[in-house]
KELUMDREN-16569 format. One record per residue: residue in three letters; x, y, z negated of N, C-alpha, C in turn. Coordinates in steps of 0.2 Angstrom, whole numbers, padded with zeros to 4 digits, always signed. Layout:
% KELUMDREN-16569
ALAXYZXYZXYZ
...
***
This chain:
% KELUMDREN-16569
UNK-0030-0134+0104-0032-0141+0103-0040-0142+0104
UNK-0042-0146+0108-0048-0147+0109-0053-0150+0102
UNK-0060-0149+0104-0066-0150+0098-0062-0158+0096
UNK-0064-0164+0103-0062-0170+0101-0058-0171+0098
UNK-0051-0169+0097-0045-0170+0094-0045-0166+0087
UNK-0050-0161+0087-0049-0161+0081-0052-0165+0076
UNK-0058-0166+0080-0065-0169+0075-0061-0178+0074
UNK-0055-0178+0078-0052-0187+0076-0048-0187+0072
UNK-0044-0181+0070-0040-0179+0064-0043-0178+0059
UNK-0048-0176+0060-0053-0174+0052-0056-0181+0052
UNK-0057-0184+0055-0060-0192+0052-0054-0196+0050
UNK-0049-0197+0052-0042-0199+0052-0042-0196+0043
UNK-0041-0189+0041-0039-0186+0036-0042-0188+0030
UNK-0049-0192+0034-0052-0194+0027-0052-0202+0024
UNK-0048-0205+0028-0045-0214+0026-0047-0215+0034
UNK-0045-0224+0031-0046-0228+0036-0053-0227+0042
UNK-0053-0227+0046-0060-0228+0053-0058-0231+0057
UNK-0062-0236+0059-0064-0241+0062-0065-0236+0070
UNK-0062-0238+0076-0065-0240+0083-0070-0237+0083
UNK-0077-0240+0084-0083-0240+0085-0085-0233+0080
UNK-0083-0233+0074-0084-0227+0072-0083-0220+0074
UNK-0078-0222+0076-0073-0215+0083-0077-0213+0085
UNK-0079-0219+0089-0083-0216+0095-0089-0213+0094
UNK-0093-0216+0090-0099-0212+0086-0100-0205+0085
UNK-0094-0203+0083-0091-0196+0078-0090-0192+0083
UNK-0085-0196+0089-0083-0190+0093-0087-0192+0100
UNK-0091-0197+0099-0097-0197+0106-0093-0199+0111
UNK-0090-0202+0111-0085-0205+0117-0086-0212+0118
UNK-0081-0215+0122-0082-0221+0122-0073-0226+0119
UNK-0075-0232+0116-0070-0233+0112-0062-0234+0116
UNK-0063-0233+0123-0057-0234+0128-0053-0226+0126
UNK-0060-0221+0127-0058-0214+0125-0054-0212+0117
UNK-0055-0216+0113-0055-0216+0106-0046-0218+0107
UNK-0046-0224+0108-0037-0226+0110-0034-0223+0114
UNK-0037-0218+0118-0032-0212+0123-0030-0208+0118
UNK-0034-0207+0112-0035-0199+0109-0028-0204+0105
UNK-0029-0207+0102-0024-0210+0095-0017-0212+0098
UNK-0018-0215+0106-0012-0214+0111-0008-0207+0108
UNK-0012-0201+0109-0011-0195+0112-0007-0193+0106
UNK-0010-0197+0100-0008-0191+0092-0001-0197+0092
UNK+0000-0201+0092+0007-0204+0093+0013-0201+0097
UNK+0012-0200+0104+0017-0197+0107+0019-0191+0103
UNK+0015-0188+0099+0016-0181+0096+0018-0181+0089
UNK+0020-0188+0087+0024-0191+0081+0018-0192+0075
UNK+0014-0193+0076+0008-0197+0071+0009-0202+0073
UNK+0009-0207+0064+0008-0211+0063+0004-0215+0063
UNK+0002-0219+0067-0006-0222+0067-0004-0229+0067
UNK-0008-0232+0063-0009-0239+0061-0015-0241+0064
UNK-0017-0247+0067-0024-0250+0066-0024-0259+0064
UNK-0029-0259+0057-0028-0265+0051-0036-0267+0053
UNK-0038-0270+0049-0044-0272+0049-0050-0268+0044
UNK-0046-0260+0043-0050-0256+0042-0052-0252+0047
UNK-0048-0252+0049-0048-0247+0055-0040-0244+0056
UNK-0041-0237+0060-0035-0234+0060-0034-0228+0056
UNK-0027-0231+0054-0026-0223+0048-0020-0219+0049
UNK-0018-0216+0045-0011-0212+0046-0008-0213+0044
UNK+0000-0214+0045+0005-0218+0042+0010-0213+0040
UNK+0010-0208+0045+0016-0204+0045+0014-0197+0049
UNK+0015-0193+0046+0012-0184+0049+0019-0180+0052
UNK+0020-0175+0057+0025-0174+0060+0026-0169+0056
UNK+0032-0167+0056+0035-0161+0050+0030-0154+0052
UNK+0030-0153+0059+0024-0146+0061+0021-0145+0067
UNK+0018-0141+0069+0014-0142+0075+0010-0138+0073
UNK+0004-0139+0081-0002-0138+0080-0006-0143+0076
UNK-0004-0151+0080-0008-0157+0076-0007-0157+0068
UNK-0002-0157+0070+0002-0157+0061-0002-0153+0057
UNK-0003-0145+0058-0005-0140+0054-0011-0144+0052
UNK-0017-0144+0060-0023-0145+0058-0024-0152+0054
UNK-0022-0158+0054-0022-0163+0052-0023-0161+0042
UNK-0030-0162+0041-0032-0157+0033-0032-0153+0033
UNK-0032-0149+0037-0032-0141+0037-0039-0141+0035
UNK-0041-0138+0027-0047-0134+0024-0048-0127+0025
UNK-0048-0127+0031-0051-0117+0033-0054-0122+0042
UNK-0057-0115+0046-0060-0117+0052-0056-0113+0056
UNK-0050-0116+0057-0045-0113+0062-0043-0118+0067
UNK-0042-0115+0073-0040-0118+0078-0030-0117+0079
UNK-0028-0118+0079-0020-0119+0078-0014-0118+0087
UNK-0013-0114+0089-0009-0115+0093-0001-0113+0090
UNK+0002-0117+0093+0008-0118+0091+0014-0117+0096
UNK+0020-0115+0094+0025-0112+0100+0032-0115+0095
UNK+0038-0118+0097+0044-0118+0094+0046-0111+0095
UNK+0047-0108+0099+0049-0102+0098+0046-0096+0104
UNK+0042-0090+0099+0040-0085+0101+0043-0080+0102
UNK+0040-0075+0106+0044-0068+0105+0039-0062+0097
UNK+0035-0066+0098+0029-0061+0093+0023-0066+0093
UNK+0023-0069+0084+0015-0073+0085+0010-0066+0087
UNK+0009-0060+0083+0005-0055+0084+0005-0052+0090
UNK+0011-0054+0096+0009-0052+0104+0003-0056+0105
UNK+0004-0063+0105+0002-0069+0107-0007-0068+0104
UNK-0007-0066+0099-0012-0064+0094-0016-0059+0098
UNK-0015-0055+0100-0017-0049+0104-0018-0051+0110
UNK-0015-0055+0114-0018-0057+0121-0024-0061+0119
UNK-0024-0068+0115-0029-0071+0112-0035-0067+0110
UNK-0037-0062+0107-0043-0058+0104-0046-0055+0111
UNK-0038-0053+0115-0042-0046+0121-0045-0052+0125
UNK-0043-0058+0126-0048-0063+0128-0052-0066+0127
UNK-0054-0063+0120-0062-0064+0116-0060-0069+0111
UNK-0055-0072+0109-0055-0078+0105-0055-0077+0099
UNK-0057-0081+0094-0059-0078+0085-0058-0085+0083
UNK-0055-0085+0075-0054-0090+0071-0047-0097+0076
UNK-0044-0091+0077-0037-0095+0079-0030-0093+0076
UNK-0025-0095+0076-0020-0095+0072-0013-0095+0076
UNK-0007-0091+0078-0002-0094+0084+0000-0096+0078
UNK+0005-0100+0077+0009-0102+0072+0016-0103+0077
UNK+0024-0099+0076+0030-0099+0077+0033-0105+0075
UNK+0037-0108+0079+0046-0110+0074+0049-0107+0072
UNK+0052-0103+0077+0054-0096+0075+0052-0092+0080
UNK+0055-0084+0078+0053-0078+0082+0059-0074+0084
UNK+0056-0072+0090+0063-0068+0092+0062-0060+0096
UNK+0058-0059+0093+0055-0051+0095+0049-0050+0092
UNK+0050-0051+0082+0046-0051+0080+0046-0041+0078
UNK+0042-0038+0074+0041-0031+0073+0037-0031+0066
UNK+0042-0026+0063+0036-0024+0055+0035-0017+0056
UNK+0033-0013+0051+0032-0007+0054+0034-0002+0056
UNK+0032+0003+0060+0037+0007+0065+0039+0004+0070
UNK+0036-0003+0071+0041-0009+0077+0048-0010+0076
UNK+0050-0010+0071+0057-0011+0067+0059-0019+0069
UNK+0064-0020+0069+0065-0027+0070+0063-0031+0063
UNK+0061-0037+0064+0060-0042+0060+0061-0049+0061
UNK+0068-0050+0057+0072-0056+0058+0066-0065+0055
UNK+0065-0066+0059+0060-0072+0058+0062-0080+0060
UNK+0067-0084+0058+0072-0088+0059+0068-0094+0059
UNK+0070-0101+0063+0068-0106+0061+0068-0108+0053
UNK+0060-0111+0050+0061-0115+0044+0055-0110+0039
UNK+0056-0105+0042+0049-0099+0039+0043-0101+0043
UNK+0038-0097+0039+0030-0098+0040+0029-0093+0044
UNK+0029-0093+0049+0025-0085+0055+0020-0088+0059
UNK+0016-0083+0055+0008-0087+0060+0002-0081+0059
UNK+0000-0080+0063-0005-0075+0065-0012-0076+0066
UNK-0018-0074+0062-0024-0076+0063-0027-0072+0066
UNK-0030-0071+0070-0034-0070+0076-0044-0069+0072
UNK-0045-0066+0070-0052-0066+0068-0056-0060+0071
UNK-0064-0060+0072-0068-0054+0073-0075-0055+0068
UNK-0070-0050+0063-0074-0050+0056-0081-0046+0057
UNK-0087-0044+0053-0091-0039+0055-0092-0033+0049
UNK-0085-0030+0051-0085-0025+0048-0082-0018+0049
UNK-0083-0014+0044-0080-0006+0047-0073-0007+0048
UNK-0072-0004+0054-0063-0001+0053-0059+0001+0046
UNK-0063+0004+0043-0061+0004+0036-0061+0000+0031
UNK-0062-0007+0031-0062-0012+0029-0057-0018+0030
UNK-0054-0013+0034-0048-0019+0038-0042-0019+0032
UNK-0041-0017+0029-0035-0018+0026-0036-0022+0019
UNK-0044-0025+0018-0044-0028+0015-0040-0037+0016
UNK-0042-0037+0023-0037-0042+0028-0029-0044+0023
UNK-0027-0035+0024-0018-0038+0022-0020-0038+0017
UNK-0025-0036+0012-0023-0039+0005-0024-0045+0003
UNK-0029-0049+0007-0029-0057+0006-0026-0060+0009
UNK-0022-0058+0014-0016-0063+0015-0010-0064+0012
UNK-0009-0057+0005-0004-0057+0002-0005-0061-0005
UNK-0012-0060-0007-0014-0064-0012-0013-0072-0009
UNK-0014-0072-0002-0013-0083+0000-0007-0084-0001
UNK-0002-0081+0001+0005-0082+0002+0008-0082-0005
UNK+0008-0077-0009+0007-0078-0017+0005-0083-0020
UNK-0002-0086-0018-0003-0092-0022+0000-0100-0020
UNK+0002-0097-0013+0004-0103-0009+0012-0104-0013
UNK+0015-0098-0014+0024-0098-0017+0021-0100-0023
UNK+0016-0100-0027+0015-0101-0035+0015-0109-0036
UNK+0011-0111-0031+0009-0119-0031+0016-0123-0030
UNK+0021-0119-0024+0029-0124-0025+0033-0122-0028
UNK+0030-0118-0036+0034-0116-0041+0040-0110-0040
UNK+0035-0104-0035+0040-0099-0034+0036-0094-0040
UNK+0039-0088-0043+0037-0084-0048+0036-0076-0044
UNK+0031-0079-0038+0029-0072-0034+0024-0069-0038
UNK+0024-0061-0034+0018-0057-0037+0018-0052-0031
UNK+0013-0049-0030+0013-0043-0025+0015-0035-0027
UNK+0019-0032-0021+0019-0025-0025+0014-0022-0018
UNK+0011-0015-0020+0005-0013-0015+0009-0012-0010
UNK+0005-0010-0003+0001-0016-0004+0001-0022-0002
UNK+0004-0025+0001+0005-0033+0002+0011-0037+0003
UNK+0019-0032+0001+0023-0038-0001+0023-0039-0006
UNK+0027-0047-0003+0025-0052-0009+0033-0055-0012
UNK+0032-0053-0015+0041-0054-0019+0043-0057-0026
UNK+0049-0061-0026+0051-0063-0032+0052-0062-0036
UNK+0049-0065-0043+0050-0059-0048+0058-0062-0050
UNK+0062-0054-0049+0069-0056-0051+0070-0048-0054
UNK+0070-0047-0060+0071-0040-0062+0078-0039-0062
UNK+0081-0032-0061+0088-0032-0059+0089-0024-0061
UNK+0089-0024-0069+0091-0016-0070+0096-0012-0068
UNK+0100-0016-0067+0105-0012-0064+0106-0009-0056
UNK+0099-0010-0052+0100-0007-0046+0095-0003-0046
UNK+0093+0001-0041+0086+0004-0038+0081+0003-0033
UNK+0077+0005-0032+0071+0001-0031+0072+0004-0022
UNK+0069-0001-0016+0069+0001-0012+0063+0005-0009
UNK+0061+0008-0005+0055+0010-0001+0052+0009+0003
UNK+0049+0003+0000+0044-0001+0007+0038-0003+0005
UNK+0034-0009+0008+0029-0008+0004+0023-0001+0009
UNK+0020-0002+0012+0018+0005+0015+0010+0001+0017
UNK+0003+0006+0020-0002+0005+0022-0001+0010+0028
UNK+0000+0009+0033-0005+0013+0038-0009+0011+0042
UNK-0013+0018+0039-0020+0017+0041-0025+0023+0047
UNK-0018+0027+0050-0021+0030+0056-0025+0027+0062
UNK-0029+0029+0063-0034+0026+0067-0036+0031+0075
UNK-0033+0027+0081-0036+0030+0085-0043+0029+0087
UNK-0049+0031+0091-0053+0031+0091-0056+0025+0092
UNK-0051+0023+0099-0055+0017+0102-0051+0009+0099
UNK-0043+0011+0098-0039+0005+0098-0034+0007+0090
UNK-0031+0001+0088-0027-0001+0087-0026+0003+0078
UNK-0027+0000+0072-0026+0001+0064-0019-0003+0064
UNK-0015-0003+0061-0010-0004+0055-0012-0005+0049
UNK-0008-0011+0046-0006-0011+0038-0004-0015+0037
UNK+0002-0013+0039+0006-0019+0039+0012-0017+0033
UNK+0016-0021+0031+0019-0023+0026+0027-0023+0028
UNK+0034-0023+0032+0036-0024+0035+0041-0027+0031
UNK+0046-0032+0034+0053-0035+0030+0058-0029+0030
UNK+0061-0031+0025+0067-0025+0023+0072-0028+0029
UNK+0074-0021+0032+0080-0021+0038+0086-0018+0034
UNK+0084-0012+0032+0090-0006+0032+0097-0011+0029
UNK+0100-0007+0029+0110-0012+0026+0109-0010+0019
UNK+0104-0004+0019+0106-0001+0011+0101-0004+0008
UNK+0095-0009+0007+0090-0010+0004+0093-0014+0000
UNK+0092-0014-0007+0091-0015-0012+0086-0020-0015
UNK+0085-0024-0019+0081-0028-0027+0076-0022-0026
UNK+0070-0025-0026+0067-0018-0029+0064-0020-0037
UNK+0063-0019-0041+0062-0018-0047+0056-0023-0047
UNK+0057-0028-0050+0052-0034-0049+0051-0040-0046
UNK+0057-0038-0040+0060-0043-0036+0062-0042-0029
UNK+0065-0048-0026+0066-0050-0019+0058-0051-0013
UNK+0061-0046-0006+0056-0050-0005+0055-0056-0002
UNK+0048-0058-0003+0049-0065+0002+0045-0064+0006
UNK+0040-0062+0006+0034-0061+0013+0032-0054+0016
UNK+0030-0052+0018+0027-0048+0023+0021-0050+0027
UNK+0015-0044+0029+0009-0044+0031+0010-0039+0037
UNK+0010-0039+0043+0008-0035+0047-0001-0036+0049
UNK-0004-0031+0051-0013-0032+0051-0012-0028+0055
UNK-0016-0029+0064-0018-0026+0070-0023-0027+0071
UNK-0025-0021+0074-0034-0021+0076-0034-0016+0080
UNK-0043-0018+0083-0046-0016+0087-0053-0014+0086
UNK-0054-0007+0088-0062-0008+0088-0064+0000+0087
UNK-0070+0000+0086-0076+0007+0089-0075+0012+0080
UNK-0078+0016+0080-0079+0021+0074-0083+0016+0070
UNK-0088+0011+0071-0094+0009+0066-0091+0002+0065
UNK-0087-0004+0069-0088-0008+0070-0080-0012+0070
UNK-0075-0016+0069-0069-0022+0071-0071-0025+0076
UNK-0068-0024+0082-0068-0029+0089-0065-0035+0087
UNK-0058-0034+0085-0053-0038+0082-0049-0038+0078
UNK-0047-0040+0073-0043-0040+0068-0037-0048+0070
UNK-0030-0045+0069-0024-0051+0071-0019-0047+0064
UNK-0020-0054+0060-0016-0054+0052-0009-0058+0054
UNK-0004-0055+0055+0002-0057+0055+0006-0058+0049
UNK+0007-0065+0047+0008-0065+0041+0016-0070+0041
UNK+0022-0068+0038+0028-0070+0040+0033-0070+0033
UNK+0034-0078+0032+0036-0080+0024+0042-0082+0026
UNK+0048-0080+0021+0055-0085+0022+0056-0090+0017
UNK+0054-0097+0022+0052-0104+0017+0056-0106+0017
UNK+0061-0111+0021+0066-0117+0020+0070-0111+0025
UNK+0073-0106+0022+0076-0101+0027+0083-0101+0023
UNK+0090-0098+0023+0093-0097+0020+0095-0090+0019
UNK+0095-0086+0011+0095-0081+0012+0099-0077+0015
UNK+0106-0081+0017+0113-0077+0018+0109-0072+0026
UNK+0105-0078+0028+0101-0077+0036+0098-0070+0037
UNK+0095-0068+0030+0090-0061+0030+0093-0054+0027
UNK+0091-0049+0030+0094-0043+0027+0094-0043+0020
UNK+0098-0038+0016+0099-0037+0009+0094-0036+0008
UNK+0090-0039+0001+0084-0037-0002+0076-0043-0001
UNK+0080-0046+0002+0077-0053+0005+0078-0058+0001
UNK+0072-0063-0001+0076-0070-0002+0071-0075+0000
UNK+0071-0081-0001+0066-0086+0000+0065-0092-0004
UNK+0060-0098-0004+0057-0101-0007+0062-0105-0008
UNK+0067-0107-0002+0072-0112-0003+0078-0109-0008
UNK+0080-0101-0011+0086-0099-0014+0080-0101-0021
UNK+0072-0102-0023+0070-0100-0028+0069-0107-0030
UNK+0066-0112-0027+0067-0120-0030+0068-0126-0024
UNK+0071-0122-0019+0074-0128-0015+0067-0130-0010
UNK+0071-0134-0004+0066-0135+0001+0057-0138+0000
UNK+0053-0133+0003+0044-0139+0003+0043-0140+0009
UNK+0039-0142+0010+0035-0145+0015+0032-0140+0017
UNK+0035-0136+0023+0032-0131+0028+0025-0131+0031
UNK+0023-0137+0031+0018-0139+0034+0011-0137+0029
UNK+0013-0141+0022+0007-0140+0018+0006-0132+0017
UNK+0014-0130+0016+0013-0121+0012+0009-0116+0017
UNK+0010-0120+0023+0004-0115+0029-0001-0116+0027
UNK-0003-0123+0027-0009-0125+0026-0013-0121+0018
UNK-0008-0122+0015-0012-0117+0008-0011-0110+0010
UNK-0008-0106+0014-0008-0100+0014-0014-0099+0018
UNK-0017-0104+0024-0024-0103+0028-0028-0104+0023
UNK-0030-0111+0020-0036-0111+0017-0038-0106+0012
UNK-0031-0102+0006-0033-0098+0005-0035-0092+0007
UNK-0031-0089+0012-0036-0085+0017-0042-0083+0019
UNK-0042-0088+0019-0049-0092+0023-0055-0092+0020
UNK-0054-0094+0012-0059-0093+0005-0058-0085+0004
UNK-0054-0083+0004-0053-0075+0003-0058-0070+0008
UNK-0058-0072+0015-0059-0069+0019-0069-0072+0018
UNK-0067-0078+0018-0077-0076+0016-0080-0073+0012
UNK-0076-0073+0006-0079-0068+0000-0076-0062+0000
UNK-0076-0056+0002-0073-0050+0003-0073-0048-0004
UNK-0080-0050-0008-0078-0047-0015-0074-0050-0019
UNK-0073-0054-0017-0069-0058-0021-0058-0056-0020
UNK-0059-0051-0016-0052-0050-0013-0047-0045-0019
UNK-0050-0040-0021-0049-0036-0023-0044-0039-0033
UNK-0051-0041-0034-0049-0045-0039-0045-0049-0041
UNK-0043-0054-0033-0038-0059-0034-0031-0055-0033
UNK-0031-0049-0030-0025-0045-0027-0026-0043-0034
UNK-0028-0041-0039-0026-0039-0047-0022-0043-0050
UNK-0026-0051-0049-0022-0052-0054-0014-0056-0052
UNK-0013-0055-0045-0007-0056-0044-0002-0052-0042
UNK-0003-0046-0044+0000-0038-0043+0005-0037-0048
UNK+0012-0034-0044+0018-0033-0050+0017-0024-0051
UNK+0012-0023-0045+0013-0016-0046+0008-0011-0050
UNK+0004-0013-0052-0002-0011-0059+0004-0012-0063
UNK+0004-0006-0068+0005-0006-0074+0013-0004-0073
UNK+0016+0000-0067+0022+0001-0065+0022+0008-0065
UNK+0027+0012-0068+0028+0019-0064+0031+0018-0061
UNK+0027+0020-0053+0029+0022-0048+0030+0028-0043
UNK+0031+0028-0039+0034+0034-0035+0032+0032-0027
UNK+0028+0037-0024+0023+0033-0017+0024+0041-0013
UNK+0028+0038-0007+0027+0046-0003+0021+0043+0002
UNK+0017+0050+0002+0010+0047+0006+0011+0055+0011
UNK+0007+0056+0016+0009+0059+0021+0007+0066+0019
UNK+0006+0065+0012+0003+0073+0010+0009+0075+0003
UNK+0014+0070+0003+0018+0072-0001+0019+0067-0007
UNK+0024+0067-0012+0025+0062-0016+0021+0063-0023
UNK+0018+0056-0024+0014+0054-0029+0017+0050-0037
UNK+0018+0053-0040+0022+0048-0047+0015+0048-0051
UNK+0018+0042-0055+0015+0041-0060+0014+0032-0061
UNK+0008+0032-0065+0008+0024-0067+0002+0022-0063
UNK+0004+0017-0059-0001+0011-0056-0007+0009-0060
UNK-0011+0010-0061-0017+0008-0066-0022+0004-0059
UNK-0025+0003-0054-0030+0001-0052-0029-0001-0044
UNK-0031-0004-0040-0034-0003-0034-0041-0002-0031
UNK-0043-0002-0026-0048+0001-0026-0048+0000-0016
UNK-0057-0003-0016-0061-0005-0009-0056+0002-0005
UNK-0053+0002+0001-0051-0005+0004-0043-0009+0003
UNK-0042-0005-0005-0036-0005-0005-0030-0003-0008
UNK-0034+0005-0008-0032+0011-0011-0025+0011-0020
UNK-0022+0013-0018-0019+0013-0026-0021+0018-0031
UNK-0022+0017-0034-0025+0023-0041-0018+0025-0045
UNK-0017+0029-0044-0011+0031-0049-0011+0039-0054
UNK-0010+0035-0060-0012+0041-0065-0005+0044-0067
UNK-0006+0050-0064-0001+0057-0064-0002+0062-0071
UNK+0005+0066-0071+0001+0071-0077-0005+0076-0077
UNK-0007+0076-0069-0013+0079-0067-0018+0074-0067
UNK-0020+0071-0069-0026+0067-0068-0025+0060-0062
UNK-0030+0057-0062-0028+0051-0057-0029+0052-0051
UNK-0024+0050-0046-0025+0051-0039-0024+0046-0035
UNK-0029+0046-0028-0031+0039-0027-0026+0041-0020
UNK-0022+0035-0017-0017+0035-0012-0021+0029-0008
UNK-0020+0031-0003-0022+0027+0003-0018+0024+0008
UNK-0012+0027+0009-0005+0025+0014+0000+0030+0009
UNK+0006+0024+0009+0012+0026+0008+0016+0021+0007
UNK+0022+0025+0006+0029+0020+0002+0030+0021-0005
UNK+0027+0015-0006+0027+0013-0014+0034+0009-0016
UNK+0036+0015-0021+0043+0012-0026+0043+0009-0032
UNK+0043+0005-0037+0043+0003-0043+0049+0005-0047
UNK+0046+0010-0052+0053+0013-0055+0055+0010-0060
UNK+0049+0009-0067+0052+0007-0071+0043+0003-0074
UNK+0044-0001-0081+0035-0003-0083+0034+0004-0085
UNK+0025+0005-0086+0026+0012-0088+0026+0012-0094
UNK+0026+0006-0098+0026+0007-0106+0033+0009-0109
UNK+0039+0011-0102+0045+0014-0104+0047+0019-0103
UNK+0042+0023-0103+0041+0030-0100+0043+0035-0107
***
């Protein structure tokens, strides 16, 4: 989307404006101003002009207009009804130098969580990928996936879903289910080669045998791809992919969504809070970590974490800069950095 059309939205977003106003705003001329408002019609906006000006009557279920139309973050919004991978699209967008953009899906049809596993992405879910070139260490990058599970989390809280995260970045239903066991996902990789490409990604449950995990269903996943030097992020692309107005029957076992939790929302706004909150997350880094506590199913959990030096038990007491889990064993406390983290039991039933 272009500067003009956005900056006509964002006047648009805040009441009535007047013609001559337009033009003012967007530097044009007021023939230019009725092309634009032409423009947001064909695209299913509803525009009125009264003798206050022109307003919005009616918004289109999704889009890039749609999105950005009050969109409170500084994102630029490309839009596709259907992709093979927002985070391909993501990846071509950065290797062309672009920052603070967003692909947004309808659906997806070659989407990937980790290990490049399939990941079923249906029309009615939120699949949208941010594209940013942050100024920070490669080893900072995974605080990225932590704050997009903390937005997604707030975003399901706001339409009355009872999410929480388990380390590091699904985001799941709290639906406790004694009588199953807990599946093995949930994972950080965080291998780096020198010049290209970190992981931390979060992926959807595939396998046939995945299970409830101890806390709940999941609903969301993080994939985080980057790019960049020993000192330095070229780029970071946060793939972030929620099952919204989805039907569970549609997802692997171990899945559920916002519509099995309180029925359909407005696709549009839940995007829209999972950017802005990103977005607020992402300029204050220190502020990430904290938020990611206090919406955490997995602190204060005996857990069980295979990390690539062997299995880690004990209770979840802490996280820790860039993400790290703290787990207190009968040896002492051990800080995990990548693994599969399982929720066994609270630890107070130890």
């Amino acid at each position: 989307m272009n500067e003009t059309r956005r900056t006509l939205l964002d006047a648009l977003a805040e009441g009535p404006t007047t013609g001559p106003a337009l033009a003012d705003r967007l530097g044009v001329s007021r023939a230019a101003v009725w092309k634009q408002v032409e423009a947001l019609r064909e695209e299913g906006f509803g525009v009125e002009s009264g003798e206050d000006g022109y307003r919005i009557t009616d918004v289109p279920e999704y889009g890039a207009a749609a999105i950005e139309f009050g969109l409170g973050a500084p994102y630029e919004v490309e839009y596709h009804d259907r992709l093979g991978s927002s985070n391909d699209r993501g990846r071509e967008l950065a290797a062309d130098g672009a920052s603070d953009v967003v692909v947004v899906a309808g659906e997806q049809t070659g989407s990937r969580g980790r290990l490049r596993r399939e990941w079923t992405a249906p029309a009615g879910g939120v699949w949208a990928s941010v594209v940013l070139r942050p100024e920070v260490p490669p080893a900072h990058a995974p605080l990225y996936t932590l704050a997009a599970a903390v937005a997604v989390t707030r975003a399901a809280r706001e339409a009355g879903v009872d999410a929480s995260i388990k380390w590091p970045n699904d985001v799941l239903v709290n639906e406790v289910n004694e009588g199953t066991s807990a599946d093995a996902d949930g994972v950080l990789v965080s291998e780096t080669n020198e010049n290209t490409s970190a992981d931390a990604d979060g992926e959807r449950v595939e396998e046939s045998t995945a299970k409830p995990d101890r806390g709940g269903r999941k609903l969301a996943g993080v994939l985080t791809e980057m790019e960049g030097e020993a000192d330095r992020v070229s780029w970071v692309v946060v793939g972030i992919g929620v099952n919204v107005n989805v039907d569970a029957a549609d997802l692997p076992p171990g899945a559920t969504t916002v519509r099995e939790a309180v029925g359909d929302v407005d696709g549009r706004t839940f995007c829209q809070r999972v950017l802005e909150t990103f977005a607020e997350l992402t300029d204050d880094p220190d502020s990430i970590l904290p938020a990611w506590r206090e919406h955490a199913a997995t602190l204060g959990q005996y857990v069980r974490v295979e990390t690539p030096g062997g299995v880690v038990e004990g209770e979840a007491v802490d996280v820790r800069t860039p993400g790290a889990l703290v787990v207190r064993t009968d040896e002492g406390e051990r800080v995990v950095h990548a693994g599969d983290c399982e929720h066994l039991r609270p630890a107070r039933s130890r």
